[in-house]
MARKEBA-351581 format. One record per residue (C-alpha): x, y, z; residue in one letter; residue number from 1. Coordinates in Angstrom, 3 decimals, decimal comma. Layout:
N
<<X Y Z> "A" NUM>;
...
***
This chain:
78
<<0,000 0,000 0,000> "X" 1>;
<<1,499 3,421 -1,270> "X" 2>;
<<1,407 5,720 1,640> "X" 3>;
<<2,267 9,936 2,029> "X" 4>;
<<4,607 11,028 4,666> "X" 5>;
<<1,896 12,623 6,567> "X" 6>;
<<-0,565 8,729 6,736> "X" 7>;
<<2,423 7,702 8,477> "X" 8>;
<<2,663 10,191 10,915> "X" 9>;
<<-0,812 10,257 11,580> "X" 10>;
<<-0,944 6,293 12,158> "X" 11>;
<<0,873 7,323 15,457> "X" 12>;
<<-1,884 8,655 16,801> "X" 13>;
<<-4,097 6,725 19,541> "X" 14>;
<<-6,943 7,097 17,651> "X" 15>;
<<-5,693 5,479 14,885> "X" 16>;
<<-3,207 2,737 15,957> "X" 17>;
<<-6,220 0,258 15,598> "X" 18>;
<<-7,172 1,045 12,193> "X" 19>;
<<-5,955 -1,826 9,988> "X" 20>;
<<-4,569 -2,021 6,965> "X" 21>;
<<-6,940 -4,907 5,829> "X" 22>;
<<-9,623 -2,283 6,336> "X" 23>;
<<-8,223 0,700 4,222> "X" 24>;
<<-7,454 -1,682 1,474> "X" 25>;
<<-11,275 -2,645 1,458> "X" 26>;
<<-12,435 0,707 1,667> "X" 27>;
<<-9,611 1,237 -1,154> "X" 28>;
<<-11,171 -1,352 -3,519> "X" 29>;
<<-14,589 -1,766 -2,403> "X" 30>;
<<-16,037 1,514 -1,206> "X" 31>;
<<-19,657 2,797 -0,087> "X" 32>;
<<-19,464 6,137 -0,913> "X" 33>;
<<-16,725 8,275 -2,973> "X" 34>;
<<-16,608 12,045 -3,140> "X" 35>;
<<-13,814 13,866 -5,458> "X" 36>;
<<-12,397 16,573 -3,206> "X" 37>;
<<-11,912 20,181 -5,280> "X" 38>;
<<-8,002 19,555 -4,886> "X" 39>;
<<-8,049 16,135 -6,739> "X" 40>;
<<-7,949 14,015 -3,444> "X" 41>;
<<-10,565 11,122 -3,253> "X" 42>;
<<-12,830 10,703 -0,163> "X" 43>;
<<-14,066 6,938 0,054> "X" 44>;
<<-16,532 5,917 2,728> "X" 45>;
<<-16,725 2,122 4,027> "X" 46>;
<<-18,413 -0,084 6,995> "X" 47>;
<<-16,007 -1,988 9,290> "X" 48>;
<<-18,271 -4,587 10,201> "X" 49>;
<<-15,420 -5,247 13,502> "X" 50>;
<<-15,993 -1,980 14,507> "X" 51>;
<<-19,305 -1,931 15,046> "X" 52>;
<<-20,293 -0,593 11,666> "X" 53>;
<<-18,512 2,306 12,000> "X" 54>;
<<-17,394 4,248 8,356> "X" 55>;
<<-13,488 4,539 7,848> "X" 56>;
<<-13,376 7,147 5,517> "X" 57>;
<<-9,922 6,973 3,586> "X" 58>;
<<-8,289 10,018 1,626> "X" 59>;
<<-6,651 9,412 -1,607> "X" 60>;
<<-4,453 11,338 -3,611> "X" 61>;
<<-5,301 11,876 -7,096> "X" 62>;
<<-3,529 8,985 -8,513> "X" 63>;
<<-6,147 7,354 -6,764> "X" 64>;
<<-3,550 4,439 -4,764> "X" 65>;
<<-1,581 6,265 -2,821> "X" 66>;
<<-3,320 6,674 1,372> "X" 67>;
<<-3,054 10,164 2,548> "X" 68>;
<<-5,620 9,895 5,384> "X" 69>;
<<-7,579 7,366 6,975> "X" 70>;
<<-9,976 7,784 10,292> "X" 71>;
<<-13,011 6,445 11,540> "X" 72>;
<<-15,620 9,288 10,313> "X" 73>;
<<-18,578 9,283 12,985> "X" 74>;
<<-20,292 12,332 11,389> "X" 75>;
<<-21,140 10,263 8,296> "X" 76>;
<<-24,565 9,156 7,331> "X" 77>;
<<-25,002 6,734 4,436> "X" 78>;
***
């Protein structure tokens, strides 16, 4: 999984140590929900069933691989 500078710093974070990377690579290939952002970046939404169906939203950059951001996105409503 291609990965910015900043995902890795981020992963760091309590809140995100538990996020696997099973789960981005689903939301990756298998999304919900995908919203272009006005800079390029790609927004995809997806259920983790093992997290009590909460959404992991992932950012993308525009090449659409590489993981800029991923987080567990509680304001989101299918």
């Amino acid at each position: 999984m291609k990965t910015t500078n900043y995902f890795r710093a981020t992963r760091l974070r309590p809140d995100r140590v538990l996020i696997r990377d099973e789960w981005i690579q689903r939301v990756v290939e298998f999304p919900e929900a995908e919203h272009i952002q006005a800079d390029g970046r790609i927004r995809r939404w997806g259920r983790i069933r093992e997290m009590d169906n909460l959404y992991l939203r992932v950012i993308l950059m525009p090449d659409g691989e590489t993981v800029h951001n991923a987080f567990f996105d509680r304001g989101y409503k299918p």
